[in-house]
C-alpha positions as YAML, in Angstrom:
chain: A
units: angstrom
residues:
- id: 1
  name: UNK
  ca: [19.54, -14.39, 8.57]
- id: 2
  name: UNK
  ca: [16.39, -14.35, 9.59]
- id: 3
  name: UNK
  ca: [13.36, -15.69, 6.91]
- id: 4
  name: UNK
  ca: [11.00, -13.71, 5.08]
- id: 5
  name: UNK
  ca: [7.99, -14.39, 3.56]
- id: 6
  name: UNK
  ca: [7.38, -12.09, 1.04]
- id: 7
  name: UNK
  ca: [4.03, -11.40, -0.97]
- id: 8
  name: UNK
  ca: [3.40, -10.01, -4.45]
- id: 9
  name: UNK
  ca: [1.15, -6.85, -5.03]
- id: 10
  name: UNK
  ca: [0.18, -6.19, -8.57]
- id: 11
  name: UNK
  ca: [0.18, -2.44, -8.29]
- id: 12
  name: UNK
  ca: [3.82, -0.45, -9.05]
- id: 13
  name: UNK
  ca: [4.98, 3.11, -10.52]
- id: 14
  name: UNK
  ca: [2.35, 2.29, -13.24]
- id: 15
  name: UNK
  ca: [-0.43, 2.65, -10.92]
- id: 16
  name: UNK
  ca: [0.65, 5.82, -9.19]
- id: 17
  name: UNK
  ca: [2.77, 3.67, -6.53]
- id: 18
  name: UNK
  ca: [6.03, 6.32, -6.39]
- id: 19
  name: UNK
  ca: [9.33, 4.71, -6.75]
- id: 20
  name: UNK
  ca: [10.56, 6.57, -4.07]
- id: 21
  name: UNK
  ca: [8.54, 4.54, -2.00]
- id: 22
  name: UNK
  ca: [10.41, 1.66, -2.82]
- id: 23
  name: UNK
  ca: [11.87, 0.46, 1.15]
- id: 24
  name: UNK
  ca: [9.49, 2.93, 2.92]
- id: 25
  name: UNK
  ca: [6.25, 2.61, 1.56]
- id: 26
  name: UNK
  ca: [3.60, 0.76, 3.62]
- id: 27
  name: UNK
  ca: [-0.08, -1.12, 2.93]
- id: 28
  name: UNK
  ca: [-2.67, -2.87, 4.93]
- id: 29
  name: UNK
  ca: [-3.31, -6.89, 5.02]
- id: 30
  name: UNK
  ca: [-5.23, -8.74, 6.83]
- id: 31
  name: UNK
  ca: [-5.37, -5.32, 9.19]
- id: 32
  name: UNK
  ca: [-1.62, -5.35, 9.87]
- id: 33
  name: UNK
  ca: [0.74, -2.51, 8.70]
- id: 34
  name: UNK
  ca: [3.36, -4.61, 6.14]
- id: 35
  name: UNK
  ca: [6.71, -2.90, 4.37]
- id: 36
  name: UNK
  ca: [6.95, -2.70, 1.28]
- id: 37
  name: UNK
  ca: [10.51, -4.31, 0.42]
- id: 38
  name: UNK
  ca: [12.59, -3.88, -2.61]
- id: 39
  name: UNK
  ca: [12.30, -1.74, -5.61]
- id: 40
  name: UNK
  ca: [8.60, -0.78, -6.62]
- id: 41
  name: UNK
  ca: [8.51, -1.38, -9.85]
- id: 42
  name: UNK
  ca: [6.15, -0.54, -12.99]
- id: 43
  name: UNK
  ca: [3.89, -3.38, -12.00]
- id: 44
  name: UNK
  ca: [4.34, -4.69, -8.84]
- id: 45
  name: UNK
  ca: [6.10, -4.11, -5.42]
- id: 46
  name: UNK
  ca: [7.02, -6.78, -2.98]
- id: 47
  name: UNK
  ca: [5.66, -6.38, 0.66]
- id: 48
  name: UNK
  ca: [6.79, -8.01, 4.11]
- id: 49
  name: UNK
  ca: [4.39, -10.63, 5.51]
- id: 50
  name: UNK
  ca: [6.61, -12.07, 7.66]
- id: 51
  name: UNK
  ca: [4.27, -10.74, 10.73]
- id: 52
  name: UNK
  ca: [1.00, -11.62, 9.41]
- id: 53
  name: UNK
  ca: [-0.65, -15.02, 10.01]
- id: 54
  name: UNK
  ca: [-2.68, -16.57, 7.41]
- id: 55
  name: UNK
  ca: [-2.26, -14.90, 4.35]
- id: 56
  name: UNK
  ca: [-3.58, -16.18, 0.87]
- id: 57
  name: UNK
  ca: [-3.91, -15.32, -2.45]
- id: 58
  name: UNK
  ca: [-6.42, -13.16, -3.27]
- id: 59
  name: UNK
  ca: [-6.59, -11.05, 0.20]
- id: 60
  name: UNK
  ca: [-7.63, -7.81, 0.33]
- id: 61
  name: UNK
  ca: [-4.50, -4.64, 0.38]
- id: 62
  name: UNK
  ca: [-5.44, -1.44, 0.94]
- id: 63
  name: UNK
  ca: [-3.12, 1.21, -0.25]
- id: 64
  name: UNK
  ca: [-4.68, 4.05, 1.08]
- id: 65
  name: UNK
  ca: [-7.87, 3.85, 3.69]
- id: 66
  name: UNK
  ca: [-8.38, 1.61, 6.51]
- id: 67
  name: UNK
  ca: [-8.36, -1.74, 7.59]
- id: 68
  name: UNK
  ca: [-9.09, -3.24, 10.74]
- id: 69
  name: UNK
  ca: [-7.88, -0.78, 13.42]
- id: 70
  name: UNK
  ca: [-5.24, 0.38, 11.17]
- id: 71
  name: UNK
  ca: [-5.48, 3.35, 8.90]
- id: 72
  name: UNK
  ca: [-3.14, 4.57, 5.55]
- id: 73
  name: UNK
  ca: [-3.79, 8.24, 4.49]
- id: 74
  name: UNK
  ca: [-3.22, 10.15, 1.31]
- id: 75
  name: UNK
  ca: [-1.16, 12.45, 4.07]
- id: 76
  name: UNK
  ca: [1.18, 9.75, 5.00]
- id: 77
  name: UNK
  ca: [2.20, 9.25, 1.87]
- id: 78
  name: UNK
  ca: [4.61, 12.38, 2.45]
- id: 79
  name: UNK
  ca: [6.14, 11.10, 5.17]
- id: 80
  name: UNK
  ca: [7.87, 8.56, 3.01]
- id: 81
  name: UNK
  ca: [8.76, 10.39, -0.60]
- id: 82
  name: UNK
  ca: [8.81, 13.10, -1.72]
- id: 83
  name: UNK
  ca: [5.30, 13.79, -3.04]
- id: 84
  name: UNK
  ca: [2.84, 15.60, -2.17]
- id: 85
  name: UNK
  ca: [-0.14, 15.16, -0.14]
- id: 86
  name: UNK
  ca: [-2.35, 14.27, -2.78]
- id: 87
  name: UNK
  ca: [0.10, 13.87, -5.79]
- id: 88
  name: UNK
  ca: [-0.56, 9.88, -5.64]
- id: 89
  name: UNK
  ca: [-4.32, 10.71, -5.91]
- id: 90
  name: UNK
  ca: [-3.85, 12.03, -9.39]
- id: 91
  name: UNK
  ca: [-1.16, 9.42, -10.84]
- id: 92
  name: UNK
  ca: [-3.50, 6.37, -9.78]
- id: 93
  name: UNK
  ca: [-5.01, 4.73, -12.86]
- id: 94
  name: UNK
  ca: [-9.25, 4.61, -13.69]
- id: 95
  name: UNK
  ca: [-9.09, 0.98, -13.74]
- id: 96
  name: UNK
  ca: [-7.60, 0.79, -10.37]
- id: 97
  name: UNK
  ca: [-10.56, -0.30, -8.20]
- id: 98
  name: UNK
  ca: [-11.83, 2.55, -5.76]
- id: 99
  name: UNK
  ca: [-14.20, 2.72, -2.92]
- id: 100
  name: UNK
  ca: [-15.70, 5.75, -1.67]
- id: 101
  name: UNK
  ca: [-16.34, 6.70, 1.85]
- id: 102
  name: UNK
  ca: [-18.69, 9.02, 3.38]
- id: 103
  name: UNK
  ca: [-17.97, 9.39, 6.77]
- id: 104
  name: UNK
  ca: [-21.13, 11.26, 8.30]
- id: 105
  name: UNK
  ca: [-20.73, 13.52, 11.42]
- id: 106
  name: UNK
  ca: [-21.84, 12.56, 14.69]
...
C-alpha cells in the first residue's frame, strides 16, 4: 500500500466530464499531468496528487489547454473514451468558466 493524496475537482458528467473517463482521464495542476482516479461522477471526479508538491485549495485545473510546459487538448480526449474529438466541447456547461486563446503566427 502505498498513500495517496487525493484532491477534489468540482467538475463531473454534469459538466461535460465523460464517465468513460473515469480511471483514464487526465488534468493539469500546478503544471503537472495528475489521474483522474475513481468514478467521475455528476459533480465531481477525484484526481491523483500524490506527485505534486504544494497543492491548496483553490489552485488552478485546467481541463483542457495548457499549463506550465504541459498541454491537454480537445484531441486527447479520444485517446481515453470513446468520444469524439470535440464531443466534450459541446457537452461543457455556459457557466463553466472559459478562456480564449489566440495564438498569433510567427
Amino acid at each position: 500500500n502505498v498513500p495517496t493524496r487525493i484532491a477534489l475537482i468540482p467538475v463531473g458528467y454534469g459538466h461535460g466530464f465523460n464517465r468513460s473517463l473515469s480511471n483514464q482521464g487526465r488534468v493539469l495542476i500546478r503544471g503537472q499531468r495528475v489521474s483522474v482516479i475513481g468514478t467521475v461522477n455528476m459533480n465531481m471526479m477525484s484526481v491523483d496528487i500524490s506527485d505534486v508538491a504544494g497543492v491548496q485549495p483553490g489552485d488552478e485545473v485546467v481541463i483542457i489547454g495548457r499549463q506550465g510546459e504541459h498541454e491537454i487538448s480537445v484531441s486527447s480526449f479520444s485517446n481515453f473514451s470513446d468520444q469524439l474529438n470535440y464531443e466534450m466541447l459541446t457537452r461543457l456547461p455556459a457557466n463553466l468558466p472559459r478562456r480564449i486563446v489566440d495564438i498569433a503566427e510567427d
